[in-house]
N, C-alpha and C positions, 0 to 999 in steps of 0.2 A: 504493500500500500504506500510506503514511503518513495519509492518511485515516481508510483501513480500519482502522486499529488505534486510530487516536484517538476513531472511534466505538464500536468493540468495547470497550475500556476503560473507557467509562462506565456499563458493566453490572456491572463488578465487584462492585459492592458488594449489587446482587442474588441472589448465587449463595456456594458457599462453593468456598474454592480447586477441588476434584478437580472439581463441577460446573460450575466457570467454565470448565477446562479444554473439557469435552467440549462446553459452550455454542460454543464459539470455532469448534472443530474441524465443529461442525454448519451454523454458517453458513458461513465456509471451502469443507463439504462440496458444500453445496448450490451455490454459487457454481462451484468448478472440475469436479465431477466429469463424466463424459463419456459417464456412461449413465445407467439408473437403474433400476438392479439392487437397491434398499432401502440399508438402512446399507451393507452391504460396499464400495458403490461410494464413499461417504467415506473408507475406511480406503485405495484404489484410490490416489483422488488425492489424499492425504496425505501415501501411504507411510507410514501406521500398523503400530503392530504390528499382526498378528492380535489380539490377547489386549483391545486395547479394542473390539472387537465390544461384548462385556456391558456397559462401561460404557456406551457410546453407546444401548443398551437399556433400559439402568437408567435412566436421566437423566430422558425423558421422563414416565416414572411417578413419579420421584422426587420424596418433599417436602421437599428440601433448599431449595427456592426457593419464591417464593409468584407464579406466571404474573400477576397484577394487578399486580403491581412491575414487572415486568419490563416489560408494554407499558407501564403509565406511563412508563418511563424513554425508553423507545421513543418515544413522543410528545412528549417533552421534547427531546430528541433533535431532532427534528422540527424543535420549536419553534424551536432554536437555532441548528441548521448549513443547515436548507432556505431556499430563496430562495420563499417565499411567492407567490404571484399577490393582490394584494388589490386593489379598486376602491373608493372612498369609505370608504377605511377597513377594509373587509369583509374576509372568508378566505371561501374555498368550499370544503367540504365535497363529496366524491361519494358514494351510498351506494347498493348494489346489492344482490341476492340471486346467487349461485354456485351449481348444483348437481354436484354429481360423484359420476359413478359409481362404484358399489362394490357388487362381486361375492360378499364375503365374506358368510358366513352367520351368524359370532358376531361380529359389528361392533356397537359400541352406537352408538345413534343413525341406523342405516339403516332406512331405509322409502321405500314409495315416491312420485313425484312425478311429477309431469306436466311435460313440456318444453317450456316456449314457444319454444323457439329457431326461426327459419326456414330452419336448415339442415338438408337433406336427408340428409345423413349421421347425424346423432341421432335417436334414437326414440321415439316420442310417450311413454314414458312409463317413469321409470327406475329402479331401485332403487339406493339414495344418500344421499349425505350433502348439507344444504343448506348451506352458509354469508352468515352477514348480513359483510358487506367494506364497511368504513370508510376511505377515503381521504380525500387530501386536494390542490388542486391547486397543482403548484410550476410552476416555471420560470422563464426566462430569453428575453430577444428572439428570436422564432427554435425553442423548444422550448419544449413543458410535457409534464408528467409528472401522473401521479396516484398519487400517492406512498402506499401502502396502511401503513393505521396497524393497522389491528387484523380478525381473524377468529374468528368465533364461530359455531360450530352454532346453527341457531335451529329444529331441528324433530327432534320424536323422540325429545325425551326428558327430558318433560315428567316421569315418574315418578321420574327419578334426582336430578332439580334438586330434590324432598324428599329425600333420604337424608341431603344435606349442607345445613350451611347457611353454608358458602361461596362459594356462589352468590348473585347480586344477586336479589330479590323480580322483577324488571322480566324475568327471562328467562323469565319462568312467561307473559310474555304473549302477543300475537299477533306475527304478523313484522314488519308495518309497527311496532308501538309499540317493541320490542324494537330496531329499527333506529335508531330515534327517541332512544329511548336511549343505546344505546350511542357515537351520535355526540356527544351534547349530556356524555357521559364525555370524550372527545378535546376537545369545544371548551371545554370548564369547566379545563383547562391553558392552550391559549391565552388564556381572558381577553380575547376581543373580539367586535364586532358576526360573523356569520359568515351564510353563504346555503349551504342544504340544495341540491344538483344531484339529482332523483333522478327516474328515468320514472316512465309513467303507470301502474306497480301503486301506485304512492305517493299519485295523486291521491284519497284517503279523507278520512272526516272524523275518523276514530282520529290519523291523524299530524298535523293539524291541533289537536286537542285537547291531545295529548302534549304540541304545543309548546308553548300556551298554557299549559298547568302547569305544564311545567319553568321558562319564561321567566319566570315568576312568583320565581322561587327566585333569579335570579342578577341580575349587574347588566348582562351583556351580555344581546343577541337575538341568537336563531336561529330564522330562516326560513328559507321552501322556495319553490323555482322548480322547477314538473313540469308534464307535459305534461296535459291532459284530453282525456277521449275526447268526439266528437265530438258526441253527444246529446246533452251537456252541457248542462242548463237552471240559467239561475241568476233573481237578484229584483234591481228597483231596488230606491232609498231607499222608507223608508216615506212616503207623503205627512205632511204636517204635520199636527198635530192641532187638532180643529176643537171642542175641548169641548164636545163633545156625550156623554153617558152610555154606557158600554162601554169593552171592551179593547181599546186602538189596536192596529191590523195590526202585524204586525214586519217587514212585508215590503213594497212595492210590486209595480208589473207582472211576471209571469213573462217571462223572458226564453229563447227558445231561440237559442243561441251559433250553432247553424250556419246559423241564417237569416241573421244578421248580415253573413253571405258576399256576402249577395245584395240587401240593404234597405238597408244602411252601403257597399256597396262603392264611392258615390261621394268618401268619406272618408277610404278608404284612403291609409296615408303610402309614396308610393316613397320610398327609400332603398337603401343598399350595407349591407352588416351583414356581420361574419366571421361564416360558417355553417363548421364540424367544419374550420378551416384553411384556409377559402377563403373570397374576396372576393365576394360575391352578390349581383346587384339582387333587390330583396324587396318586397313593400307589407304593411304591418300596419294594424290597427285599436286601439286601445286603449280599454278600457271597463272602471272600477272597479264590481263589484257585488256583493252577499250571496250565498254561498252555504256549504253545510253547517250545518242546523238540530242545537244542542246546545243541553245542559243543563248550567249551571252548578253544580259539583258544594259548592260554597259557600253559593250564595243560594236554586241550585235552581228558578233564573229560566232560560226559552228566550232563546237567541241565536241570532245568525247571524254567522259571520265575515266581514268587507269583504275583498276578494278583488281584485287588478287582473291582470283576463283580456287576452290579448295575440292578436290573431286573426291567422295568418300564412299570407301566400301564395310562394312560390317554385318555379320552374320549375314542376314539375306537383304541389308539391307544397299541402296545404292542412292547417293543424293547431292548434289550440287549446292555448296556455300561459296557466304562472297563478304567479302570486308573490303572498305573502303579503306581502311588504314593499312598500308601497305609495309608496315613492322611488325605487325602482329605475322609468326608461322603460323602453317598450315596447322601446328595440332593445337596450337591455341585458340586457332579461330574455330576448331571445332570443338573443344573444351568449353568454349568461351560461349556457343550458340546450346550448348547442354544444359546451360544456366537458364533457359530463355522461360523451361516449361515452369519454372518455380513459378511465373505469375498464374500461371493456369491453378495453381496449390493455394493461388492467393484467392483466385475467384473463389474457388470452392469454399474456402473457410468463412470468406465475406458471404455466399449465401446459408451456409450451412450453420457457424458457428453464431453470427452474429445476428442473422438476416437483413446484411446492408443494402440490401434492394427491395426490404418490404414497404415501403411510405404506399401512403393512400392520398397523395396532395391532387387534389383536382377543384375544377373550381367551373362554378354557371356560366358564365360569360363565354368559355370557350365551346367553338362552333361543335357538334358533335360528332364525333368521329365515321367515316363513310368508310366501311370497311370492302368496298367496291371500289375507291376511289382509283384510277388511273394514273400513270404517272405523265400524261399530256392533262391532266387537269388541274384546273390552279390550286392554290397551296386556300386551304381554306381558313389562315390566320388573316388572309386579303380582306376576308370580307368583317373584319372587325375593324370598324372606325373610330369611334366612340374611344376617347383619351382615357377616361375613366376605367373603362373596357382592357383596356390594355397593358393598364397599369395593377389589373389586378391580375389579369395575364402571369404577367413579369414578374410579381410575386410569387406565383403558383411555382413559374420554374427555377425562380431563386431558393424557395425553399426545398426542390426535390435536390440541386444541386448542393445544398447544404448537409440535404441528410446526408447524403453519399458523398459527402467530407467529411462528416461525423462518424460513418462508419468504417474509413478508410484510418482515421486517428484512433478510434476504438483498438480496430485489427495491428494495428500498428504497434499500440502501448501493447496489444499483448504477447507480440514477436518479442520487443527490447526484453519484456521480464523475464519472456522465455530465457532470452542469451542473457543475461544477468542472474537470475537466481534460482536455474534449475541445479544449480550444486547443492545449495542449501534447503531445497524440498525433498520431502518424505514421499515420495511420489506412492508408495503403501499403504499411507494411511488417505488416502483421496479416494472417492468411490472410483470403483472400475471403471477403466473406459476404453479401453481397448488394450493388447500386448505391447509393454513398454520397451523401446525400443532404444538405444542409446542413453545420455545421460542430459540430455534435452529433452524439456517436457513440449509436447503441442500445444498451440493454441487453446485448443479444446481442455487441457489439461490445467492449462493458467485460468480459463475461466473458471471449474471448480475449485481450484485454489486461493482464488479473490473472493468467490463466494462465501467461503468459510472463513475469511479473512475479516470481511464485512460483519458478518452476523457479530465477530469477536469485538471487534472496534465498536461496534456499537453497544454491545452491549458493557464494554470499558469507558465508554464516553470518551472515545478519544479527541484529541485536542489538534489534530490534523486538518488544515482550513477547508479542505474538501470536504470534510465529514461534518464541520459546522456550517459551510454552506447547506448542505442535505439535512442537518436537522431543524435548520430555521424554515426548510420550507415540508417538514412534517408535521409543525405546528398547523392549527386550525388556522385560517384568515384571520378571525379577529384578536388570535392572540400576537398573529405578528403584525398587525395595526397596531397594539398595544404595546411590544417591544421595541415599533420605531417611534411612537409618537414618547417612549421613557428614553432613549438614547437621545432621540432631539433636545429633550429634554433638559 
C-alpha cells in the first residue's frame, strides 16, 4: 500500500481536492472491486456512501482537470519508479490497436470493425470502440511486463475532433500515423534513443515516414522493429554512376524476400535466440535493403528508406522482420520483436483483471447508431449542430477516454508492485489462483494481495492520505458538510 499511495500522490496536483478525491477512489475501484457491475461496484468495495455515486459520474465528464496532465504525469511516473528493459542504451516501446465491443446505440465513437483475431469465439465483425495502446517494456531477471502508458480512441470520430480544439491536429489522421504519434508523445518524456515493437499492420510506408519527420524535431531516434508479410519485395543499392546523360536509378535489383528462403538458405546463421520466453534453435538470414518509395515533403525529391530485413526460420515456422535501425543484429531484432506479444498479456489483464473497457458512458444527444450504415454515407456526428449538443458530445468521449487512462494506471500500479514486492509476499497464504510460477506474482495475484491489505488498513485506521481520502468520502453527506463547515471553521 505504501507504494500505492506514493504513486497516487503524485497526481495531486493535477486535479482539484473533491476530484482528487474520487481520482483515488476510481483506481482503488478498479483494483479491489469483485464484479463489474459499472461504478456501484466501487462504492461495493470501498464501503462508500451511497450518495458518491454522482460524484464518481461527475468526475469523468468533469473539467476540473485537463486528461493531457494527467497521463503526462502518468508517464513521468513511469519514467521514474519502473525498472526499464533497455539494450545499447534503447527503451522499447509496444504499440497495438484494441477493439471492444459495444452494444450501446448512443455511444460516440462506435462503428463498426472487422476482427482479425483467430479466435473462434469472436465474430468476424463488430460494432465498437477501437483503441491505439501505448506501452512500454519493464522488468526485472525473470519477469517483464508491458506497462500501458496511455489509451486513445482512434476511429469514429473524426467529426467531433473539429468541435474542439483540444485535440492534437495528429488524431485527425490515419491509425498507423496517429499511433506513430502518440508514442513519439511518451518517448519525447523519456528523452532517449527508443525501438517501436509493433506487428505486421504496422509494416506501411505512413509509419515509416511519421518517423522520419518526427525524428527530425528531436535529438533522440525512434525506430520500428515489425514483422513483413511474406510477398515482400524490396531493391538493392543503386549501382554506381557511370556519367553518362540521365537520371540515375534510385534503386538496384528487385529483390523478392521469400525467395531468399531458398537461393541464400546456404547462409543461413544457426543460432539459440529467446523467442516469446523461450530458448530456441533458429537460423536467420540478414540482408540491408530499400524499400518504401516516398516523397520528400521539403525538397520534394523521391527516396527510399535503407531497411535491414531479418529472414527467420524456426520449428515450422518461417517469417520476414525489419528494423529500421540499422545497428540493431539480426538476432536482436528478432529477440527484440519477441517482446512485442507482452502487450497482447496487457490487453488480456486490462479486460480480465481489471475490466478496463467496461464504462457504460453514452449520452441522448448523440445520433443513434445505424448499424447498416455504409461506408459512402456521411458520418452521422454531421448532423448535430446545436453547440450545446456537442459539447455534451465531447464530454461523453472525454470521459470514456478517461476511464481507459484510469484503467491503464490501475494495471500499471499493479505490474510496479509486482516487480517490487513479490520477494517479500507469502504468495501461500493468498487464496488460490492458479500454479505459481516463478518468484513474480501476477497481476491477478497483487490484486488479492491489496485486497487483504485494505480490509487490514482499514481496519488499523491507517494514517496513509489515500486511505483518508476514502474515508472522508465513506462518511454520510451530511456529516462531511459538517467536517468542512468545522475545519473552515
Amino acid at each position: 500500500m505504501n507504494l500505492l499511495n506514493k504513486i497516487l500522490m503524485h497526481f495531486k496536483h493535477c486535479f482539484t481536492e473533491p476530484s482528487f478525491q474520487v481520482f483515488i477512489i476510481t483506481i482503488l475501484g478498479l483494483i479491489l472491486r469483485q464484479d463489474n457491475l459499472g461504478m456501484t461496484s466501487f462504492i461495493r468495495a470501498l464501503a462508500l456512501d451511497p450518495s458518491a455515486y454522482n460524484s464518481i459520474e461527475y468526475f469523468f465528464k468533469s473539467a476540473s482537470f485537463n486528461i493531457r496532465k494527467v497521463n503526462e504525469t502518468w508517464i513521468n511516473i513511469a519514467c521514474k519508479y519502473a525498472p526499464l528493459v533497455t539494450h545499447k542504451g534503447m527503451i522499447f516501446f509496444i504499440i497495438d490497436g484494441v477493439k471492444v465491443s459495444k452494444e450501446a446505440l448512443k455511444m460516440v465513437g462506435v462503428k463498426k470493425h472487422k476482427q482479425d483475431s483467430e479466435n473462434s469465439g469472436k465474430g468476424e465483425y463488430i460494432h465498437g470502440h477501437m483503441f491505439g495502446s501505448v506501452g512500454i517494456l519493464i522488468g526485472k531477471p525473470g519477469k517483464m511486463f508491458c506497462l500501458p502508458l496511455s489509451n486513445k480512441i482512434h476511429n469514429g470520430i473524426k467529426e467531433a475532433l473539429n468541435w474542439s480544439k483540444d485535440f492534437e491536429a495528429w488524431r485527425k489522421e490515419s491509425h498507423i500515423v496517429q499511433m506513430i504519434h502518440q508514442t513519439f508523445e511518451a518517448a519525447k518524456i523519456f528523452e532517449r534513443d527508443a525501438v517501436v515493437l509493433a506487428d505486421c499492420y504496422f509494416s506501411k510506408k505512413t509509419a515509416l515516414k511519421a518517423l522520419d519527420t518526427l525524428n527530425e524535431t528531436v535529438d533522440f531516434t525512434l525506430s520500428i522493429v515489425t514483422k513483413m508479410i511474406m510477398s515482400t519485395a524490396a531493391f538493392e543499392e543503386p549501382p554506381p554512376r557511370t556519367g553518362e546523360p540521365g537520371r540515375p536509378p534510385l534503386t538496384g535489383e528487385k529483390v523478392k524476400l521469400k525467395e531468399l528462403f531458398t537461393t541464400k538458405a546456404s547462409e543461413f546463421i544457426e543460432d539459440e535466440a529467446l523467442i516469446y520466453g523461450e530458448l530456441k534453435k533458429v537460423s536467420y538470414y540478414v540482408i540491408d535493403l530499400l524499400w518504401g518509395r516516398m516523397v520528400c515533403e521539403k525538397t520534394g525529391k523521391t527516396y527510399y528508406n535503407k531497411l535491414r530485413f531479418v529472414l527467420v526460420k524456426y520449428d515450422d515456422v518461417k517469417a520476414i522482420l525489419m528494423s529500421s535501425n540499422l545497428n540493431l543484429s539480426g538476432k536482436e531484432i528478432l529477440e527484440a520483436y519477441g517482446f512485442r506479444f507482452k502487450i497482447e498479456c496487457t490487453f488480456r489483464e486490462l479486460k480480465q483483471v481489471i475490466n478496463g473497457f467496461g464504462y457504460r458512458f453514452w449520452n441522448k444527444k448523440m445520433p443513434k447508431l445505424n448499424k447498416r450504415k455504409k461506408k459512402t454515407d456521411p458520418d452521422p456526428l454531421e448532423s448535430v449542430t446545436d453547440e450545446n449538443d456537442r459539447k455534451n458530445i465531447l464530454k461523453t468521449l472525454r470521459a470514456i477516454e478517461m476511464f481507459a487512462l484510469c484503467s491503464a494506471i490501475a494495471l500499471g500500479v499493479l505490474q510496479l508492485c509486482s516487480l517490487e514486492y513479490s520477494d517479500f509476499l507469502d504468495l501461500k497464504k493468498l487464496k488460490y489462483l492458479r500454479t505459481y510460477r516463478g518468484k513474480f506474482a501476477s497481476e491477478a495475484t497483487i490484486v488479492e494481495y491489496i485486497r487483504n491489505e485494505f480490509n487490514r488498513y482499514c481496519f488499523l485506521g491507517s494514517e496513509l492520505p489515500i486511505m483518508q481520502k476514502i474515508r472522508i468520502r465513506q462518511l454520510p453527506k451530511k456529516d462531511r458538510k459538517q467536517q468542512r463547515a468545522e475545519k473552515a471553521g
